[in-house]
N, C-alpha and C positions, 0 to 999 in steps of 0.2 A: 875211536872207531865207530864208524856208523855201517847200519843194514839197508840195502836193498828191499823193499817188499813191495811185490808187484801185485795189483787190486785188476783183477776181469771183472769188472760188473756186469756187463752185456755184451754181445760179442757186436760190431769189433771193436768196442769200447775199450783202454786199459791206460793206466795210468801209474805212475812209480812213486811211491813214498818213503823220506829217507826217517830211518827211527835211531835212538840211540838202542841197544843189546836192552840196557833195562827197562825201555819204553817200551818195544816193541817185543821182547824176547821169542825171535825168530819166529814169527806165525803170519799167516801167510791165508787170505781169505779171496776165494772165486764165486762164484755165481755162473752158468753153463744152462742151457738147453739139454735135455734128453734125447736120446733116439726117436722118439714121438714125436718130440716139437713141444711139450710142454716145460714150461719152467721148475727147473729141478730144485728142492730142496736145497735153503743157505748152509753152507757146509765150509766151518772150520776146522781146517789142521793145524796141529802141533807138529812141527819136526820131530821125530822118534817117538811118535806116541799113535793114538787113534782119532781115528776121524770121526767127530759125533756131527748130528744133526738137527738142526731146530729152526722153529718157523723164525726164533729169536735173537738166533748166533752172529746177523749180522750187526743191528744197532748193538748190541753188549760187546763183542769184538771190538765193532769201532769205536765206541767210548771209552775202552783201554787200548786203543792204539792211536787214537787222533793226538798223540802230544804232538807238541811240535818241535820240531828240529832242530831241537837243541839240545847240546853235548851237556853229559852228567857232571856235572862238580867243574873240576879243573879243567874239562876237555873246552868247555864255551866259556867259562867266567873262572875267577878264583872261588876258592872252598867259601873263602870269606862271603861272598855274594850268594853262594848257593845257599847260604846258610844252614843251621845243623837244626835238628827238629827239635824245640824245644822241650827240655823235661817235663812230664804233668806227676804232681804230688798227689795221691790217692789215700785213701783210709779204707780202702776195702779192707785189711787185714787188723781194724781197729787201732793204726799207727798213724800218724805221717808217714809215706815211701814213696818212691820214686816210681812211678811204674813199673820202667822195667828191671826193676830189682825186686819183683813180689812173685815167687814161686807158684803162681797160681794162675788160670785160664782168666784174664780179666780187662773190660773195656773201658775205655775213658772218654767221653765226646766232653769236650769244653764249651763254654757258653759260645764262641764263637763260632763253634759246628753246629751246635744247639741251634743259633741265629740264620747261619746258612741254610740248613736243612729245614727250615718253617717247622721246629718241631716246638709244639703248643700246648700239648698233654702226651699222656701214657701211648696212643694210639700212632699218635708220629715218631715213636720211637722204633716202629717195627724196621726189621731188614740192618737197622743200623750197626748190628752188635754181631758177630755170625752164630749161626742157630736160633736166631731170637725174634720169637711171632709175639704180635701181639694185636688182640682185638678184641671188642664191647659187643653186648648184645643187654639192650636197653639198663645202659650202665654200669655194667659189670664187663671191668676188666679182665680180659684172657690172654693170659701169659704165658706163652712157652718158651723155653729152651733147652735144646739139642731133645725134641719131643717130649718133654715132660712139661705140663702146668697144670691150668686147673679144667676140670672135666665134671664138675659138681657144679650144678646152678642152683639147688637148694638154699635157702635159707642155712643158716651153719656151715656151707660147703666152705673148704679154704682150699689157695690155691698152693701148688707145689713148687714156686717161685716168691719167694720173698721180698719183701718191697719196702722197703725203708725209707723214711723222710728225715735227714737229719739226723740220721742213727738211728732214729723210734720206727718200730714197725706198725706200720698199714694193715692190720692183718682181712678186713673185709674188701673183697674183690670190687665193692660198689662203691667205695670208701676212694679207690685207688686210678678214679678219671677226671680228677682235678687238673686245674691249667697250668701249666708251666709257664713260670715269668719271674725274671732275676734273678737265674740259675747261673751256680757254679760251675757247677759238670754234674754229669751222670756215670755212675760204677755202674758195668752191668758183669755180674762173676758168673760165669758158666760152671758147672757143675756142681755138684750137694757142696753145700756150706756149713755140715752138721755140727763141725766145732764151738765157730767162731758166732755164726748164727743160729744153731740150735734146729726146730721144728718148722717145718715146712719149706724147709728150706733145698730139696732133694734136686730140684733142679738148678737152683743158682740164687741168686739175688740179685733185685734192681733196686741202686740206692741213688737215691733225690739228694743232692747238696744245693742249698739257697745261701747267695749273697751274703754275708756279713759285714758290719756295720765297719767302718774303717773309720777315723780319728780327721781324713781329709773329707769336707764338703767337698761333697759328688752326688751324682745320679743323672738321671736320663731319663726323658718321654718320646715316644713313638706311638705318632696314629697311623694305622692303616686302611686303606679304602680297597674294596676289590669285588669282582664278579659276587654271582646271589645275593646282592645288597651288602657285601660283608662290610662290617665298620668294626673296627678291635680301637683300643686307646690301652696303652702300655707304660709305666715309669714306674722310677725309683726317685727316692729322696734321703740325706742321711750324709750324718757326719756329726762331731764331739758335741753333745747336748751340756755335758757338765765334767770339769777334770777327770779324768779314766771311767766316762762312761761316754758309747758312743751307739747312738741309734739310726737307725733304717727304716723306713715307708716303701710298701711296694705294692702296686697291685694293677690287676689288670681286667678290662672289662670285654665281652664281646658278644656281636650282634651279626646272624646271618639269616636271611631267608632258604626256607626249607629246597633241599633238595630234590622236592618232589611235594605234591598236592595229596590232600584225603579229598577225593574228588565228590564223597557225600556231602561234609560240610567245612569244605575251601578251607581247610586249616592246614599248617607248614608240618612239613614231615622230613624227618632228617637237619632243625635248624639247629640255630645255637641261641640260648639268652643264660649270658653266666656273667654275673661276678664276683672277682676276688681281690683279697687283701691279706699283707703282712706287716707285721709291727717286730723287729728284732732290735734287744738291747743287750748290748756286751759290756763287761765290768774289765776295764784292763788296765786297773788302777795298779795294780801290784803284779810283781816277778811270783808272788808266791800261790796266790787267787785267783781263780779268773772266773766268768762268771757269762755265761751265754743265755739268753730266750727267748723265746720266738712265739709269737699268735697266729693263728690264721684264719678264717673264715674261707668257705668259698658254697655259694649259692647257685643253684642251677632251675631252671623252670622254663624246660620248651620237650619238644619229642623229638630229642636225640636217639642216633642207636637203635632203630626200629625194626622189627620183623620183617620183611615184603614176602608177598608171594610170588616165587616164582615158577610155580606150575605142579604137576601132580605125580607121587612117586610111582605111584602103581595104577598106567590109565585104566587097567578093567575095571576099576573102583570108582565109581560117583562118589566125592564129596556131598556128603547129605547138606552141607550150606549152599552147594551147587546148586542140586534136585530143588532145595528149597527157593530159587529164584536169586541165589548171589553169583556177583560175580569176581573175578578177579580185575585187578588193573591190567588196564592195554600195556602201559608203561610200568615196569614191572621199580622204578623208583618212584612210584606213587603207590595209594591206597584207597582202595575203596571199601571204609570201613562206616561203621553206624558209632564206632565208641569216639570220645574226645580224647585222646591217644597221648598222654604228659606222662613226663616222666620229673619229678621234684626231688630235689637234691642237697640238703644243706648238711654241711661238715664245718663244725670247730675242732681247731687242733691247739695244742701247746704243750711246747716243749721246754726243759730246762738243765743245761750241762753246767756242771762245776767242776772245775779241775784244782786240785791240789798238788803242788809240786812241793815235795818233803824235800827232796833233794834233786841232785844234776840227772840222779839217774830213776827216781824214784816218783812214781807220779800216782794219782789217786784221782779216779774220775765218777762219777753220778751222775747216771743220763736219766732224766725224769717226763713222762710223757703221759698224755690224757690225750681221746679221742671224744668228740661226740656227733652222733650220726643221726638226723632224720630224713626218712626216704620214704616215696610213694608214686608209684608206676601204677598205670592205666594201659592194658594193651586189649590189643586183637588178633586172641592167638588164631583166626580162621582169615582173618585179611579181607573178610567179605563184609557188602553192606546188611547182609544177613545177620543178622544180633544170633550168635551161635554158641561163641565160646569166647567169654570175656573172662580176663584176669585183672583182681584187681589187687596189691600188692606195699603194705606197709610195713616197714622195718625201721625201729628204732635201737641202736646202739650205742654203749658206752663204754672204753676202753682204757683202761689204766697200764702201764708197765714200768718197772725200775730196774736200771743194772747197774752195779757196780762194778767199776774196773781195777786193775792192781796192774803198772806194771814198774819191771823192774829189770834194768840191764846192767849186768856185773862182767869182768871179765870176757869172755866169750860166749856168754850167753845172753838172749833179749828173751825176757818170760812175761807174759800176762797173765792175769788170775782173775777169774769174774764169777759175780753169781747174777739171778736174772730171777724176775716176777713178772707175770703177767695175770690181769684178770677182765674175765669180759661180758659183758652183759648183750644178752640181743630178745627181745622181742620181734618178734615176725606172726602177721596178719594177714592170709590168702583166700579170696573169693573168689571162688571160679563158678563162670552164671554158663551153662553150658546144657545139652540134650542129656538122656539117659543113653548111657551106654548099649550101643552094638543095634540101636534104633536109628530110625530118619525123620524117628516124631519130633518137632521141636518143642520139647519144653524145656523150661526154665529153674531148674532144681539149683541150689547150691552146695557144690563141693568146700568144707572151708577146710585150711591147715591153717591151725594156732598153734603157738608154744611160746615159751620161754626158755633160753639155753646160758647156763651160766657156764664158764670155764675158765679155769685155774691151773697156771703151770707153772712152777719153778723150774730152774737148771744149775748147776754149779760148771765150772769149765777150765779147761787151764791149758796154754798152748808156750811151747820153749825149742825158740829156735838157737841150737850149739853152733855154731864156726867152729869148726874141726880144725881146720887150714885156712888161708887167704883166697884157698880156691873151693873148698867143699865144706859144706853146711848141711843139718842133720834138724828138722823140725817136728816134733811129735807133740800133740794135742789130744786132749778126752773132754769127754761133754758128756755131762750126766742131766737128762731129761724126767720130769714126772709131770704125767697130764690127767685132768680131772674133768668130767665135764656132767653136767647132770642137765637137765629138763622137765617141763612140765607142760602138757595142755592136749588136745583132742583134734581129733579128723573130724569131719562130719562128710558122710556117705551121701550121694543122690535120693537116697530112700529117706533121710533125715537122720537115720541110725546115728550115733555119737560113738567113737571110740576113743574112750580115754588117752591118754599114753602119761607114762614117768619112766623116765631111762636115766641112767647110770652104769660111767664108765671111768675108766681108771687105767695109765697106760707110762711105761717107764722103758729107757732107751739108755745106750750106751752109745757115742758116737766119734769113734776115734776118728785121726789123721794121722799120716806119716809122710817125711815130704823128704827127699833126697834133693841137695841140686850142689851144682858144679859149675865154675865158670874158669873157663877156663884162658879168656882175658876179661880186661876189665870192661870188653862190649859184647860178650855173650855170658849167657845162662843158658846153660840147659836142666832141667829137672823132670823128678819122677813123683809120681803121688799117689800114696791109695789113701782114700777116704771113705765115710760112711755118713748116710743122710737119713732122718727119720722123720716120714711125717705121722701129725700124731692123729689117735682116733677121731669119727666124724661121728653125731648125733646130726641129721636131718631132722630141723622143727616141725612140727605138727606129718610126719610121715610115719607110717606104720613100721616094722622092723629094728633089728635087733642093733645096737651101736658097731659101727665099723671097724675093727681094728688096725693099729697105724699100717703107715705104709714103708719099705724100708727100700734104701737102693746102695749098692756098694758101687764104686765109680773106681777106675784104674786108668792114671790120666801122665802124658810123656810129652814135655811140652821144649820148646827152645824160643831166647828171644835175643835179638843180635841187633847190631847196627855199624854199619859202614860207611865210609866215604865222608870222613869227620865227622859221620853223625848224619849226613845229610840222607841217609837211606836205614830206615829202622824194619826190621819183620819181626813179628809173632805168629809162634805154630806151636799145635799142639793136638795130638789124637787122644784117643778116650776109650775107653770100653766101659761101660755102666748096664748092672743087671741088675731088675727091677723085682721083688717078692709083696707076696698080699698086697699089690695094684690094687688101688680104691677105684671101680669103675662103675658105671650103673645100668641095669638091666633090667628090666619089665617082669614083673610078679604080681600076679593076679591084678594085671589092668596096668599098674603104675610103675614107673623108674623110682626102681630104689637102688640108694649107694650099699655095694658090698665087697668083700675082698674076693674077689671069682679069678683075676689073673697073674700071668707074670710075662716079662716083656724085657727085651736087653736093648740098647740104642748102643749106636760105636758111628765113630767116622772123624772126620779131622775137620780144623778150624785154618784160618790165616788170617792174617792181617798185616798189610803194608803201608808204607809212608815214605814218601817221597819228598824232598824240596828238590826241583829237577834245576836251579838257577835261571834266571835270569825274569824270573816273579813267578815262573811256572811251581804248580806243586799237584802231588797224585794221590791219591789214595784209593786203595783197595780192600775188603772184607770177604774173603768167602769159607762155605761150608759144605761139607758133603754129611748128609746122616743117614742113617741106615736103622731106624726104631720102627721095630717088629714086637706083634705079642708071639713068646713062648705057646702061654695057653692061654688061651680064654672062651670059656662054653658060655652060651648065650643064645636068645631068641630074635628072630629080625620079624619085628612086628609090621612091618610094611607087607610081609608076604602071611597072614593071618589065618586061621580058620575064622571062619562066618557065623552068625548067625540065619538061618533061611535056607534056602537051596546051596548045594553044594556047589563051590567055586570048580570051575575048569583045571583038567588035570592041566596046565601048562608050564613049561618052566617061570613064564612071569607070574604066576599066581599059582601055585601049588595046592593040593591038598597035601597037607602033612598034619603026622599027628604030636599030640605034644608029652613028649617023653617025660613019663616021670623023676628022669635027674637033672630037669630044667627048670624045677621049684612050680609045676603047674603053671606056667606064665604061657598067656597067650603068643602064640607067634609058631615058625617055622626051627628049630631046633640047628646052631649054627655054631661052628670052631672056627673060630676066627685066629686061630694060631698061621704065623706066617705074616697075617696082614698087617700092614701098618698104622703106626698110631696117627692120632689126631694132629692134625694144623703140625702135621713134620714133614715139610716138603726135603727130596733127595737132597736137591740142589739149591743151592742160594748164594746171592754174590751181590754187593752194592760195592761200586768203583765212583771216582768222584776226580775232575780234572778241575784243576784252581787255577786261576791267575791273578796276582796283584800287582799294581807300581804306583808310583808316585810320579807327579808330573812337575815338571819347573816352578808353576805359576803355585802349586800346594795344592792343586787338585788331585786324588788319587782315587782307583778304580779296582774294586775287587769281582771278578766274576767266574762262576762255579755252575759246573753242568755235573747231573748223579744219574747212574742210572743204576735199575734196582732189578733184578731177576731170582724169578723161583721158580722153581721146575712145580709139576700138580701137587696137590694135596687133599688128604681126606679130610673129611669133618664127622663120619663116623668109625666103630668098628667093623663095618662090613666092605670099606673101600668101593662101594657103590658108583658108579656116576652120578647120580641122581644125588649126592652127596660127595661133590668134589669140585675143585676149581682146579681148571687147567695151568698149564705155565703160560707166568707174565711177565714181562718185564712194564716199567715206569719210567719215565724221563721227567726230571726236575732240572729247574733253572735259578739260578736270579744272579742278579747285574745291583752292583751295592757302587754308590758315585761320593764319596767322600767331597767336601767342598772344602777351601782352601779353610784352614784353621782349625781343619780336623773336628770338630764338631758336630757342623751340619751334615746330616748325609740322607739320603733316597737311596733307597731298596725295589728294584724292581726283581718281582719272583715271579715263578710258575711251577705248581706241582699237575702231577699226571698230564702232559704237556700232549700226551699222545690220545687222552681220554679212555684207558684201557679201562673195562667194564670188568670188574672184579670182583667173588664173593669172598667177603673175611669170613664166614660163619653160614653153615646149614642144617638144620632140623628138619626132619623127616618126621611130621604128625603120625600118631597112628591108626589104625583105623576109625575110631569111632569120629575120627575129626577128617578122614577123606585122605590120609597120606598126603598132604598139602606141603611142599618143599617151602619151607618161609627159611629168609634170608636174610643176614647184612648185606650190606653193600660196602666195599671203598667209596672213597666220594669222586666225584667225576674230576674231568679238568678244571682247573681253582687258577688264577691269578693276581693279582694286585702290584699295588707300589703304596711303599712305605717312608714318611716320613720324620726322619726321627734327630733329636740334641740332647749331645752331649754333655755334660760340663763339672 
């Protein structure tokens, strides 16, 4: 059976498009003039539902509705031809499983989505997964999902999304914007992981899998050429070095002209100059032994990830870098700065798994990992060629962790048992060359934050999933956490003043799960889950104040995952409700942001995910989300709107006089409840859909090509849901055309991401007064292009 859906774009314009029910699922999109004469809002309807409105309903509509005309499964081709979606194998739950046999909210993008989607680190993965933002501000990765990640830029801050490489956790946010290349897949788990991952894990985890070494000689090279001078060179190499040992070469290098100019001294702003490499060697000599490790390096050295300014939060307020003869960029992706603006990066990693197989059902594993990090950023937190406010920024760390695993599946039961170490070393070194406070005199005093933060955590854990029935399974898990974290080193004030600091904190969790699921054939699942997540306390380096205590969130999650039509049509759904207690957020106390537990906040709303093989080379895919993460409470001061020093500011509502209540810790600002408002980088709405097509041609020529487009309704980037701190809703269209040449091998990649050039902020800071309320900014990167050419073998 096919549908009717008739398209009015202009009157008398109208045209008929035939869909199949799963293509098109009855919707129906106009376009009309008003009673005025002006062009009326794109407005899609649902059959039996409501009619929304968006300047964006109609490219994202049509992107899910441009299949083409052909029948589902058996209706145009046999089931054979339409083929079934293949299984993807996961370890999110610390096993080998099937996807969709793992009771739990969780994504998979395989390396050939990975390849489609041009996704090349942390920051291309955003939109792919539903709920799930992500973006850098001068290197530091920001992760959220279903509204919760990290909101601590500090030195020590960690984030509330967990990030794993290989099993080993990443746990520093600066650590976690390395390149992606020779990937397996990516797990992305949405909600607290507090069992199976422990700490910081309140919002989900995102786990990195690399290539392993295989026994057949293989690998691959790909170079790229594309817009802003980009040049990348891409491979692998690998296969049996010696009887049951088989090793792997992987790395990848790359080179781009900056996004935009420092128009003081002509240097590249927003490029790229990285590279990386891995060395993995696997022991698969033996049924009983096996033996995994991995190296890595990855080197960075340009000004990525930068601040821009993009205008002023509070205009009755001069910028004193202003008054003082700076100015801002015309072109708000450039800089007009006096500093030389780098951002240095290098990271070694190694990792090492041993598995022991005691018996058929009996295993014993040892995951072993070492991090180490040197890092040094140059910015200009005032974006002028005014020398105003410079920050200069060293961090060196060192990371050890060990887990043991146990598991063991008897009769009707599959159990794991773990215990887990982590210890970690960070030095952090802050120069900020900057005015004295609440002045317009420029001088040059230095504020510095020094420390040292060591931290130490154990956990013990243990999770047992019963099979009740062939149809009902009963999973319950406990994670027992202790966290340690100590410090040493001083502030030094404008005045020269020194303020010591030594802190000392101590912090221990309980973090159950309980998992109900049903299936009630062998192609659905449905399940229920309450779980518990704990992040653990925060010591900010060289910052004044008292250690944070953790953060904790209970999640209540109802999920189903099915598949029909021989397989050739899969969905995942699942809603949520998660309440957030002692919210680590950070708020202004006598001048500065400090992290403290001030809130609590609840997020709910539903996920989807669909998959399609529609026959005949067609295929569909779709993700969306709806979220709803609001603070409960949260007291706090919006320093943008200040009392002054000098004459008294205008009563007005953009500039208040207000006074500062003493149950707001005497911190400068206007006195502000931000209960109700929304959190951070958690847009309503989000949806990334994706229409494939592949085939093969007589001669052995074959041709893959994939259109994505990506939509998010506004989002805040602070607590006060400000505009001045917001990005509207966008949508993105990506492309690419992949031409395989006969013998399967050789093949050309032509791609396109942001194809529409949509001007986007990931990320915005609101200075506060002493710096002018100056809006600095990321940016998404504009329209990007190339073709790639790459061999197999």
């Amino acid at each position: 059976m096919q549908v009717a859906i008739t398209f009015t774009l202009s009157q008398p314009t109208k045209f008929n498009l035939y869909v199949h029910p799963l293509q098109g699922l009855l919707m129906s999109l106009t376009k009309n003039r008003n009673c005025e004469g002006r062009p009326s809002p794109h407005r899609t309807k649902i059959m039996g539902g409501k009619q929304m409105i968006s300047k964006y309903s109609t490219p994202f509509v049509l992107a899910a509705l441009m299949v083409p005309s052909v029948a589902f499964a058996q209706d145009a081709a046999s089931a054979d031809d339409a083929g079934a979606i293949a299984d993807i194998v996961v370890t999110a739950q610390k096993r080998s499983e099937r996807l969709r046999d793992i009771p739990i909210a969780v994504s998979a993008l395989t390396s050939e989505q990975l390849k489609d989607a041009q996704v090349n680190d942390i920051l291309s993965v955003a939109s792919l997964a539903p709920g799930l933002q992500v973006s850098s501000a001068l290197g530091t990765a920001r992760v959220f999902i279903r509204g919760i990640g990290l909101t601590n830029f500090a030195a020590g801050g960690e984030s509330s999304v967990a990030y794993h490489v290989n099993g080993v956790v990443v746990a520093r946010p600066t650590a976690q914007t390395t390149s992606f290349y020779d990937l397996e897949r990516i797990e992305v788990l949405r909600g607290p992981q507090g069992t199976l991952y422990g700490r910081n894990a309140t919002g989900g985890s995102l786990n990195v899998i690399t290539k392993r070494p295989t026994k057949e000689f293989s690998g691959y090279a790909e170079v790229t050429l594309g817009n802003y001078s980009l040049m990348t060179a891409e491979g692998a190499i690998g296969g049996q070095i010696l009887p049951g040992l088989n090793a792997r070469l992987a790395g990848r290098v790359d080179r781009r002209d900056g996004f935009g100019k420092n128009n003081v001294n002509g240097g590249e702003i927003d490029d790229e100059n990285i590279n990386s490499f891995r060395v993995s060697l696997d022991y698969v000599g033996s049924d009983v032994l096996g033996v995994a490790l991995t190296y890595s390096r990855f080197e960075r050295n340009d000004a990525g990830g930068l601040f821009h300014a993009i205008g002023i939060g509070n205009p009755l307020v001069v910028p004193p870098e202003i008054a003082a003869g700076g100015n801002f960029a015309a072109n708000t992706r450039d800089l007009d700065s006096e500093v030389n603006i780098k951002v240095r990066n290098v990271i070694d990693q190694a990792s090492g798994e041993v598995t022991l197989n005691i018996a058929d059902d009996i295993q014993i594993k040892s995951l072993t990992g070492y991090l180490k990090q040197s890092r040094f950023s140059a910015g200009d937190l005032n974006a002028t060629r005014v020398q105003f406010l410079r920050s200069d920024n060293t961090d060196n760390t060192k990371q050890f962790t060990q887990e043991l695993q146990l598991t063991w599946d008897f009769n009707n039961f599959k159990t794991l048992f773990g215990a887990y170490y982590f210890h970690e070393d960070i030095f952090a070194d802050t120069h900020v060359q900057g005015p004295v406070a609440y002045t317009n005199v420029l001088k040059r005093p230095f504020i510095v934050f020094n420390g040292a933060l060591t931290s130490k955590s154990y956990a013990f854990f243990g999770n047992v999933t019963w099979n009740i029935t062939d149809q009902f399974a009963f999973t319950g898990g406990l994670r027992y956490s202790h966290d340690q974290k100590d410090d040493a080193g001083y502030q030094q004030t404008p005045t020269g003043a020194v303020i010591p600091l030594a802190r000392h904190g101590k912090w221990s969790a309980w973090t159950p799960r309980f998992t109900l699921e049903y299936k009630p054939s062998n192609r659905t699942m449905i399940y229920g889950t309450v779980t518990r997540g704990y992040k653990a306390g925060v010591i900010n380096i060289g910052s004044a104040g008292n250690p944070v205590n953790p953060e904790f969130v209970w999640s209540y999650e109802a999920g189903v995952k099915t598949d029909a039509f021989d397989g050739a049509l899969s969905i995942n759904a699942d809603v949520f409700y998660t309440t957030i207690s002692d919210l680590q957020v950070q708020r202004p106390i006598n001048g500065t942001l400090v992290t403290v537990n001030a809130a609590k906040a609840t997020t709910k709303g539903l996920e989807l995910e669909a998959n399609a093989r529609l026959g005949g080379g067609f295929g569909f895919h779709l993700n969306a989300a709806y979220v709803d993460a609001k603070y409960d409470r949260f007291d706090t001061a919006n320093s943008t709107f200040a009392p002054r020093v000098g004459p008294a500011p205008t009563n007005t509502p953009i500039d208040p006089v207000c006074a500062v209540p003493a149950n707001t810790d005497s911190r400068p600002g206007c006195y502000y409840n931000a209960a109700g408002n929304y959190l951070t980088s958690a847009p309503k709405y989000q949806a990334e859909t994706a229409l494939s097509y592949e085939t093969e041609f007589a001669n052995g020529w074959g041709l893959r090509a994939r259109v994505q487009g990506i939509y998010e309704s506004k989002k805040y980037f602070n607590e006060f849901n400000e505009a001045i701190a917001m990005q509207g809703e966008t949508f993105t269209l990506n492309a690419n055309l992949r031409v395989n040449l006969p013998g399967d091998r050789l093949y050309v990649n032509f791609w396109g991401r942001n194809l529409t050039d949509e001007y986007a902020l990931t990320f915005v800071n609101v200075t506060s007064r002493p710096i002018g309320h100056v809006r600095l900014a990321t940016l998404a990167p504009p329209r990007t292009f190339g073709a790639s050419l790459g061999f197999k073998f």
